[in-house]
N, CA, C and O atoms as a printed pandas DataFrame, in Angstrom:
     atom_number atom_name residue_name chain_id  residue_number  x_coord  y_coord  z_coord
0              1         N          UNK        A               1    0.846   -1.171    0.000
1              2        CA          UNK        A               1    0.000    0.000    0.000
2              3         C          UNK        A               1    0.895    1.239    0.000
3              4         O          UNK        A               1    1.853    1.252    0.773
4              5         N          UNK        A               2    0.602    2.555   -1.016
5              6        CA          UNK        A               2    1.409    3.274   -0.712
6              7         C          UNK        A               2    0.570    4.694   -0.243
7              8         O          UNK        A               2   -0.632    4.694    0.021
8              9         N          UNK        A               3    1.416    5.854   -0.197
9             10        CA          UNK        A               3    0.441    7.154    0.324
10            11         C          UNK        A               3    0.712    7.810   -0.362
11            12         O          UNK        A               3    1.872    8.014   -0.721
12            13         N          UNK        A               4   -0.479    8.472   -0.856
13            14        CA          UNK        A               4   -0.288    9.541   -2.263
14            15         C          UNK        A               4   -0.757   11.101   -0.849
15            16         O          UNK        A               4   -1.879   11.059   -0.344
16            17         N          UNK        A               5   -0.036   11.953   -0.543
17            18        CA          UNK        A               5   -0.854   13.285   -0.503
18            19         C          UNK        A               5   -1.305   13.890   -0.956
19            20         O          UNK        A               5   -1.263   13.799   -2.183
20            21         N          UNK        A               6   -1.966   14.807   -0.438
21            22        CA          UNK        A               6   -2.816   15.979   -1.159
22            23         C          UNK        A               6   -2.469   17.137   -1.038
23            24         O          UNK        A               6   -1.908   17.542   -0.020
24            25         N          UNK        A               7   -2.716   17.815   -1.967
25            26        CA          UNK        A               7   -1.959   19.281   -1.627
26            27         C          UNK        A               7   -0.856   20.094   -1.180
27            28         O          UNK        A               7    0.097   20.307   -1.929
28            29         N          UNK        A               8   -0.918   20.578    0.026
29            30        CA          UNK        A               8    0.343   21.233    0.556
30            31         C          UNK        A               8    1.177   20.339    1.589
31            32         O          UNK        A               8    2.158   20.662    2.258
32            33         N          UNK        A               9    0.267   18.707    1.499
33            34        CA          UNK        A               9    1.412   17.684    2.670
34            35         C          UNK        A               9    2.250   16.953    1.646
35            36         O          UNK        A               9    2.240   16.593    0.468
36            37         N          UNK        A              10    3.057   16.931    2.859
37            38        CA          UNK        A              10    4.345   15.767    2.725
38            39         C          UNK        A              10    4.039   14.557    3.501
39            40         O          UNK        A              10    3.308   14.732    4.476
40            41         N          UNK        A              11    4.453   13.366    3.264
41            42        CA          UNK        A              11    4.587   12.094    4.098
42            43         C          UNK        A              11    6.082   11.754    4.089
43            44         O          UNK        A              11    6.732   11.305    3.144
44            45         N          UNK        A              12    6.646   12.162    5.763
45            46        CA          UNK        A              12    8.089   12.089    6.187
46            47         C          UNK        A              12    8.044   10.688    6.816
47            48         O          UNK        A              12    7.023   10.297    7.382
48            49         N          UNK        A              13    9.029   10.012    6.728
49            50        CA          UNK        A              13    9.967    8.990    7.460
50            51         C          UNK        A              13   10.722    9.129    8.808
51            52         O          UNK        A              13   11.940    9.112    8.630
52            53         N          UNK        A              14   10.399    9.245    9.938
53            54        CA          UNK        A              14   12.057    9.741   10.639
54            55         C          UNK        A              14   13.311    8.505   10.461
55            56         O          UNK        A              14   13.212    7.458    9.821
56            57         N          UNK        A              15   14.084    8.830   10.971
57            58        CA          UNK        A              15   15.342    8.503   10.703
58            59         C          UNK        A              15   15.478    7.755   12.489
59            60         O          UNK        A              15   15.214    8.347   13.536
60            61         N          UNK        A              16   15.844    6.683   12.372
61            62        CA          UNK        A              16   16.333    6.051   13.881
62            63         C          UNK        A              16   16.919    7.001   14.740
63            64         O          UNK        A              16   17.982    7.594   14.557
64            65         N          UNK        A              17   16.020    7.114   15.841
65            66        CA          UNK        A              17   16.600    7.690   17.111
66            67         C          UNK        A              17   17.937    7.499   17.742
67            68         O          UNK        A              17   18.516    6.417   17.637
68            69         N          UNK        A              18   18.466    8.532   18.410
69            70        CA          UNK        A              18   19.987    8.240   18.778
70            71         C          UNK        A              18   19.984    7.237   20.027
71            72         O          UNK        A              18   19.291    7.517   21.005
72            73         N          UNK        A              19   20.588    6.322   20.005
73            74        CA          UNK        A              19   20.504    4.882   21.310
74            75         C          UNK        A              19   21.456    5.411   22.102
75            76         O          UNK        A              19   21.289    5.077   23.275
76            77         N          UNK        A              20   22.860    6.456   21.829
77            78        CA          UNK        A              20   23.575    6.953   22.622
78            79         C          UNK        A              20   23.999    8.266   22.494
79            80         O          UNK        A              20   24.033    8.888   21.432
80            81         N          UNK        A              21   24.295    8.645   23.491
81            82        CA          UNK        A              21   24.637   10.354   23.774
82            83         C          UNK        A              21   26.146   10.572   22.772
83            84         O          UNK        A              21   26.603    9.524   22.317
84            85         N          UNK        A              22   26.736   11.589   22.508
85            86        CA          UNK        A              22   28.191   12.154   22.200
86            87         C          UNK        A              22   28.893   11.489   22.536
87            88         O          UNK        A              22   29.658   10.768   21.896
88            89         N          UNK        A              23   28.632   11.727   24.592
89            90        CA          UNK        A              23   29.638   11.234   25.216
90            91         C          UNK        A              23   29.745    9.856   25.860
91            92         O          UNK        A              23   30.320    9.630   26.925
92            93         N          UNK        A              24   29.111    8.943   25.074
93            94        CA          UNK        A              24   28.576    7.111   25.413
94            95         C          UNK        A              24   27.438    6.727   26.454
95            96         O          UNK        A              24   27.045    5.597   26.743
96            97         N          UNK        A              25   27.055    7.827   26.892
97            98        CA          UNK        A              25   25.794    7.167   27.723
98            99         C          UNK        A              25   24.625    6.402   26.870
99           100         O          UNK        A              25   24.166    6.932   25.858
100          101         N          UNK        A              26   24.305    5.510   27.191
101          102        CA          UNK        A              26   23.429    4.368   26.695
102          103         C          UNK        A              26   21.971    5.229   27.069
103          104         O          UNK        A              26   21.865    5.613   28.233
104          105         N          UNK        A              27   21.098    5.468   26.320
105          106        CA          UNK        A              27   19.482    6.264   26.323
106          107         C          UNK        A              27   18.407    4.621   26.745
107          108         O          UNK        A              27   18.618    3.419   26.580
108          109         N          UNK        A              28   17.592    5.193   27.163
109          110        CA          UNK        A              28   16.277    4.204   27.480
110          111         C          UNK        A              28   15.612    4.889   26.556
111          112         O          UNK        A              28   15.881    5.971   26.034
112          113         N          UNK        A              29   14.436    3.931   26.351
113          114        CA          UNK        A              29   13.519    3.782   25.144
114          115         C          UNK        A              29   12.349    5.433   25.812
115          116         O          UNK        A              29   11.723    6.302   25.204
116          117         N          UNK        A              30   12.605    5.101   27.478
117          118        CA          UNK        A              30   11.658    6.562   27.473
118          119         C          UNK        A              30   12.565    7.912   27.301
119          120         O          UNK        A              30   12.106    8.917   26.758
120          121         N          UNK        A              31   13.573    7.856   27.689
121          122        CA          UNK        A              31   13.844    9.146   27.524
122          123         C          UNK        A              31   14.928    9.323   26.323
123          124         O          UNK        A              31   16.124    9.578   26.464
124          125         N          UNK        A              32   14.178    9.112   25.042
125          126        CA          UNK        A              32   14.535    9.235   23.277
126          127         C          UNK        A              32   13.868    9.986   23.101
127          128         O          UNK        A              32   12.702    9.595   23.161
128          129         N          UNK        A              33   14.012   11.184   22.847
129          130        CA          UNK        A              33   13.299   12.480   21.458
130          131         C          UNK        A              33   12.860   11.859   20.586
131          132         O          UNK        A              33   13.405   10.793   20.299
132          133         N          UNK        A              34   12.103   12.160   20.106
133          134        CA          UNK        A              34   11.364   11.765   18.813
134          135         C          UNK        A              34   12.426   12.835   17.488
135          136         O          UNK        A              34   12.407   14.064   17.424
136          137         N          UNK        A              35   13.167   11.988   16.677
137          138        CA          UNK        A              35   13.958   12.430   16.109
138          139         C          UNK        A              35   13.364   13.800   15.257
139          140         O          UNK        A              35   12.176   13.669   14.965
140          141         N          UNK        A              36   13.926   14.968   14.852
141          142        CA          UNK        A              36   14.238   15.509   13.865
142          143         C          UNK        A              36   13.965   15.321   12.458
143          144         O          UNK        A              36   12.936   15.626   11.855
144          145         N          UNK        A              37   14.862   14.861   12.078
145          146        CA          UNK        A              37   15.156   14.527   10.814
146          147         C          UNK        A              37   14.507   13.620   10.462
147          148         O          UNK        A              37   14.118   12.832   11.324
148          149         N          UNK        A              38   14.181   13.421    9.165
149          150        CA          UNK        A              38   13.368   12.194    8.268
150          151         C          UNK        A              38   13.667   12.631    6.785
151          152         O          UNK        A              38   14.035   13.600    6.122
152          153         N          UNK        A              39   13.288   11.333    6.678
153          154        CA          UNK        A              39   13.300   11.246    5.201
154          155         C          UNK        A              39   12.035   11.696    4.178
155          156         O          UNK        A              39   10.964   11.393    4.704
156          157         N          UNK        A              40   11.897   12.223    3.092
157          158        CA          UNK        A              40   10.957   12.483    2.391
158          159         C          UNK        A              40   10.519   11.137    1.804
159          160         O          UNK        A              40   11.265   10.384    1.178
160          161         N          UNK        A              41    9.529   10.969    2.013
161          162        CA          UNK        A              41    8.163    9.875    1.450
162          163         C          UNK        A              41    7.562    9.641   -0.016
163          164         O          UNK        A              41    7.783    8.900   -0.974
164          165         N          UNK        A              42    6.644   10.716    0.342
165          166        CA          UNK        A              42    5.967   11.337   -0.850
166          167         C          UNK        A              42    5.593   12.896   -0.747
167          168         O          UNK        A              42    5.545   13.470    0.341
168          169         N          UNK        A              43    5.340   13.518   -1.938
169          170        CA          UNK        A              43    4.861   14.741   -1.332
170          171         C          UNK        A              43    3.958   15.228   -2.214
171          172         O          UNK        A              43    3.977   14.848   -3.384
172          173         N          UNK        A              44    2.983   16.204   -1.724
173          174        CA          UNK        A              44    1.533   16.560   -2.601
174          175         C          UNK        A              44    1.843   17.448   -3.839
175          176         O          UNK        A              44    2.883   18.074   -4.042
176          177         N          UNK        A              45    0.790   17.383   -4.590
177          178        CA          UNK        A              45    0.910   18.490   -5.410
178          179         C          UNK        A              45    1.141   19.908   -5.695
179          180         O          UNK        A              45    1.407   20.447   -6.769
180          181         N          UNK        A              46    0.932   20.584   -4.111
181          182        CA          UNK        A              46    1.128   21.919   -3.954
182          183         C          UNK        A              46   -0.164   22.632   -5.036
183          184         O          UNK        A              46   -1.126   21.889   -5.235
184          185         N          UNK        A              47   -0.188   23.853   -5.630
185          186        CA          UNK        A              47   -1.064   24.154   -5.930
186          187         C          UNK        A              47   -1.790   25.427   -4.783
187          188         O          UNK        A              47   -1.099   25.641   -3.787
188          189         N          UNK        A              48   -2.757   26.022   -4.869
189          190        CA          UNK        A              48   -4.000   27.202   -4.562
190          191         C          UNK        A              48   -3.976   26.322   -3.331
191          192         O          UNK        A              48   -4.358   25.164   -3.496
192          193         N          UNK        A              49   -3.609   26.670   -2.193
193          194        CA          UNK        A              49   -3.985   26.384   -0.516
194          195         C          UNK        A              49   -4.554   27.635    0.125
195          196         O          UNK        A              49   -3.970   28.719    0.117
196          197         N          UNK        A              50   -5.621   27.428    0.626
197          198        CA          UNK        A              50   -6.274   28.825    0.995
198          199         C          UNK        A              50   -5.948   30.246    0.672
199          200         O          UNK        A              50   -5.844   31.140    1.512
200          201         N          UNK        A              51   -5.774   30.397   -0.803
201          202        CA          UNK        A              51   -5.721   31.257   -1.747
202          203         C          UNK        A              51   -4.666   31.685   -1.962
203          204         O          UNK        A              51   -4.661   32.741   -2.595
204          205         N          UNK        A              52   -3.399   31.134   -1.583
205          206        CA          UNK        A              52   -2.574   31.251   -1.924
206          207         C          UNK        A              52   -1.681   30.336   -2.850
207          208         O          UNK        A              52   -2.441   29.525   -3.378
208          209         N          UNK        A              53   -0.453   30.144   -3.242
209          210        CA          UNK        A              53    0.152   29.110   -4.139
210          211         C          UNK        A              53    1.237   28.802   -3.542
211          212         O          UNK        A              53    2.186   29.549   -3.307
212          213         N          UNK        A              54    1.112   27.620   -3.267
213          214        CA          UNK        A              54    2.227   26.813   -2.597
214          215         C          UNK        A              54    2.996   25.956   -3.359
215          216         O          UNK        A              54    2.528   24.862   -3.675
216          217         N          UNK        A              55    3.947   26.240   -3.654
217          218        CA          UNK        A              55    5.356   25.521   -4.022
218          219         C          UNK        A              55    5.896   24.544   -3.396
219          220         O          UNK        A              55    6.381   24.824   -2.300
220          221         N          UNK        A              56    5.978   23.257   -3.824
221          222        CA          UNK        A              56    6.413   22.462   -3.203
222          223         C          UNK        A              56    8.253   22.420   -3.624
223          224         O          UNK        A              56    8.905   22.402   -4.668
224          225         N          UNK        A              57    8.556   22.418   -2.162
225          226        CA          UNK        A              57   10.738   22.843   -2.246
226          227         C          UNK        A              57   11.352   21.250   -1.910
227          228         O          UNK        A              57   12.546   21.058   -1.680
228          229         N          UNK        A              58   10.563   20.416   -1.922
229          230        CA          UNK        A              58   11.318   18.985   -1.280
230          231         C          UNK        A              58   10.870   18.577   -2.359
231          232         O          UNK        A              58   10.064   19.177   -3.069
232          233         N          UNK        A              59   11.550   17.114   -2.644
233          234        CA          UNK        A              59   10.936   15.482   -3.509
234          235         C          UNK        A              59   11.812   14.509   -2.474
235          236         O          UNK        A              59   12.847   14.600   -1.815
236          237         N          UNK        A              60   10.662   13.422   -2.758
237          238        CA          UNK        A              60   11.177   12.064   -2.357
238          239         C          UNK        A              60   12.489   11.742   -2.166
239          240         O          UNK        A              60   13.125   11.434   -3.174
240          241         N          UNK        A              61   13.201   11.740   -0.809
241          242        CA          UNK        A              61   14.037   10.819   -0.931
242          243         C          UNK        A              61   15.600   12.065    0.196
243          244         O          UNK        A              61   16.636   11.858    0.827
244          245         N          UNK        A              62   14.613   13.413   -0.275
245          246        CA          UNK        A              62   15.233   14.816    0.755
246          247         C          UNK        A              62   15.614   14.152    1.987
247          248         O          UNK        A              62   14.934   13.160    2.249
248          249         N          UNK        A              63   16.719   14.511    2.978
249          250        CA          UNK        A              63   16.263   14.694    4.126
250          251         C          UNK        A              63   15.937   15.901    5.099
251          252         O          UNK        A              63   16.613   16.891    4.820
252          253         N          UNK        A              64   15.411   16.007    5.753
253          254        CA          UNK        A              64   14.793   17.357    6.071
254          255         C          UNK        A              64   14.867   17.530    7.340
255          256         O          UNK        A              64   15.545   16.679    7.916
256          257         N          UNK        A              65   14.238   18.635    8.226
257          258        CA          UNK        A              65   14.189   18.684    9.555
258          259         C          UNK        A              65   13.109   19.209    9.927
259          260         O          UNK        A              65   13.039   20.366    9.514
260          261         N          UNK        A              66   11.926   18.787   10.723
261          262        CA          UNK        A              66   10.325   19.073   10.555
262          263         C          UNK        A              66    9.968   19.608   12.060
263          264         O          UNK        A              66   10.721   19.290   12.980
264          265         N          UNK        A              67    9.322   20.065   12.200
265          266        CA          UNK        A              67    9.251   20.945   12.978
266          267         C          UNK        A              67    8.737   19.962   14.261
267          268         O          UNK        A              67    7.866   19.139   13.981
268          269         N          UNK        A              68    9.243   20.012   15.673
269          270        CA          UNK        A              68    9.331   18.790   16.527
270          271         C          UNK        A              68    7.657   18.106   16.751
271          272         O          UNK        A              68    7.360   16.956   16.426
272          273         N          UNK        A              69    6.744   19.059   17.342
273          274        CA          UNK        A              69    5.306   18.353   17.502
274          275         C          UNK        A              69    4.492   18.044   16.090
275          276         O          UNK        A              69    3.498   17.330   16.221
276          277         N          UNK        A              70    4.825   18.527   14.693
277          278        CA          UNK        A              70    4.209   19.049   13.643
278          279         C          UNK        A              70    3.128   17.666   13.099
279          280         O          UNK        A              70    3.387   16.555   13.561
280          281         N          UNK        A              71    2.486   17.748   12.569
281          282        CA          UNK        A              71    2.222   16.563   11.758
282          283         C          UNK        A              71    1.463   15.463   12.431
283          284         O          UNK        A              71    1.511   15.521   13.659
284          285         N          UNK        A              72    0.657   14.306   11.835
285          286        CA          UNK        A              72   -0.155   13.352   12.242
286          287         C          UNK        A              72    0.689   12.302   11.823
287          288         O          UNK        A              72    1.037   12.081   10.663
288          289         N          UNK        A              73    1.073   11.516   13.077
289          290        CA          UNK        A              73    1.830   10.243   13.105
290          291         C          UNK        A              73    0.612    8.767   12.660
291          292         O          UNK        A              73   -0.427    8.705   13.317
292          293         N          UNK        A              74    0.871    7.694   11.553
293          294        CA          UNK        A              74    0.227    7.014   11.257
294          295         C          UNK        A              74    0.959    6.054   11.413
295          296         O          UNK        A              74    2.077    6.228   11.898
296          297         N          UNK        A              75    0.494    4.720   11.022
297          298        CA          UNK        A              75    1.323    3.527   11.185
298          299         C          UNK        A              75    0.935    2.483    9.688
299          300         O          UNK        A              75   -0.254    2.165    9.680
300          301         N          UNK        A              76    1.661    1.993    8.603
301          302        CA          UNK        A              76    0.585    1.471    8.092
302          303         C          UNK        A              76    1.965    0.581    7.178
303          304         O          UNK        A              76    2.991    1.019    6.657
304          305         N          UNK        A              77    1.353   -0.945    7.305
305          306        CA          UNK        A              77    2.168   -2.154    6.971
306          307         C          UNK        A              77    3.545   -2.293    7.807
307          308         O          UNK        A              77    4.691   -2.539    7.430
308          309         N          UNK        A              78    3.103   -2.090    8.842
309          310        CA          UNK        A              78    4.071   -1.913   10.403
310          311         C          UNK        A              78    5.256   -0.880   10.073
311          312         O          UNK        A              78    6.229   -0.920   10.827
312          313         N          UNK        A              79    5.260    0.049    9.005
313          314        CA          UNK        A              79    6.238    1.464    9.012
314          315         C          UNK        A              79    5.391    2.336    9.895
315          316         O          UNK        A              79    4.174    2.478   10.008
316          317         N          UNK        A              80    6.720    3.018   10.645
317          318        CA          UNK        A              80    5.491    4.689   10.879
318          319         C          UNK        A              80    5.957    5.856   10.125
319          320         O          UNK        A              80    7.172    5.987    9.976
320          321         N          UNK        A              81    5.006    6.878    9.538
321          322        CA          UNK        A              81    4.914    7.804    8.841
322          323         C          UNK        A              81    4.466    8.732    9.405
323          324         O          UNK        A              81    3.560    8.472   10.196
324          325         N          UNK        A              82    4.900   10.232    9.254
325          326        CA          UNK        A              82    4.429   11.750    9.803
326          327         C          UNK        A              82    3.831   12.288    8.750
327          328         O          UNK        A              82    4.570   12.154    7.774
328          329         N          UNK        A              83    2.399   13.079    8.360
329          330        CA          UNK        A              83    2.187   13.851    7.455
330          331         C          UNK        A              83    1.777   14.999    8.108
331          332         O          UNK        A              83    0.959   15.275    8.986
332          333         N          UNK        A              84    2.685   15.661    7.340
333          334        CA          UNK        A              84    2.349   17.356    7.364
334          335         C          UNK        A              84    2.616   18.287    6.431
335          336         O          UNK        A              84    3.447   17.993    5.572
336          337         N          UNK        A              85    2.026   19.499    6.400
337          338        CA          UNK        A              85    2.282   20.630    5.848
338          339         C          UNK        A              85    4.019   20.996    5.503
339          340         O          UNK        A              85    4.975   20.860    6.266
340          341         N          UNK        A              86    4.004   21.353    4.487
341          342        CA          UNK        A              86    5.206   22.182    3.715
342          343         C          UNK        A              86    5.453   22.731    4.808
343          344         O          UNK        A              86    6.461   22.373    5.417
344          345         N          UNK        A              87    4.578   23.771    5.360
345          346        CA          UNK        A              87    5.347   24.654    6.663
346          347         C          UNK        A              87    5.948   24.464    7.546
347          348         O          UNK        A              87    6.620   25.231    8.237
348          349         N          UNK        A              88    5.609   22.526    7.666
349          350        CA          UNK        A              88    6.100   22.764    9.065
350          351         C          UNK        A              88    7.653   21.666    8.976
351          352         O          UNK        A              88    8.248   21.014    9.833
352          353         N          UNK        A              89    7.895   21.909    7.370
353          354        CA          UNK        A              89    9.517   21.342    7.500
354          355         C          UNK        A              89   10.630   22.601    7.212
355          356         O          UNK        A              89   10.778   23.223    6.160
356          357         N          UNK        A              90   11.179   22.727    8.179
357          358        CA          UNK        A              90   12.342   23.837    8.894
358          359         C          UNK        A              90   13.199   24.047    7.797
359          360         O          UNK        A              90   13.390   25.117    7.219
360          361         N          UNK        A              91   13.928   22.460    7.442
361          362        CA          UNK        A              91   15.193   22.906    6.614
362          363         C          UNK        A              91   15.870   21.280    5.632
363          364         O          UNK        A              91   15.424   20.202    6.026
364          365         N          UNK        A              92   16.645   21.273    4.725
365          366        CA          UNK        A              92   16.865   19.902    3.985
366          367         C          UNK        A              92   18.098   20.004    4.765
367          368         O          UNK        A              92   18.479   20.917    5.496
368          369         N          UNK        A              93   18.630   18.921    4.474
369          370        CA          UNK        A              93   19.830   18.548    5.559
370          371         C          UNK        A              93   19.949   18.387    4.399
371          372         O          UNK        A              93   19.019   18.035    3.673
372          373         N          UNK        A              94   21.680   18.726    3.823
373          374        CA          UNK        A              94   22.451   18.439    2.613
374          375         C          UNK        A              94   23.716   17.778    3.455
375          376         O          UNK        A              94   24.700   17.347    2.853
């Protein structure tokens, strides 16, 4: 099954959480951030979004940095996926 968006969303990937600190401390599963960064998915057509024109600046495959609470977390063929708005990805990680 795949995910087509609509409009001004993206469907991000994150990227595996860090299991250890800089300086070697070993992390527990509760106290992991919900990463940053992800990978680009798919992304919508862009187009007239509440009267304005939105440009879509990512494609498939970007990695990016999305804004930390942003987006609706789904789960689907045991991957998890974030979709959200163009706006609420910060920056591409080159």
């Amino acid at each position: 099954m795949t995910i087509k968006p609509l409009a001004d969303n993206v469907v991000i990937k994150a990227t595996a959480a860090e299991e250890t600190t800089k300086s070697g401390i070993v992390l527990t599963s509760a106290s992991k951030e919900k990463p940053q960064i992800a990978e680009v998915v798919a992304v919508g057509p862009g187009g007239i979004v509440d009267g304005k024109e939105v440009c879509m600046t990512v494609k498939p495959g970007d990695k990016v940095i999305a804004a930390k609470y942003a987006g609706t977390d789904i789960k689907l063929d045991d991957e998890e996926y974030t979709v959200l708005h163009i706006a609420d990805i910060l920056a591409i990680v080159e």
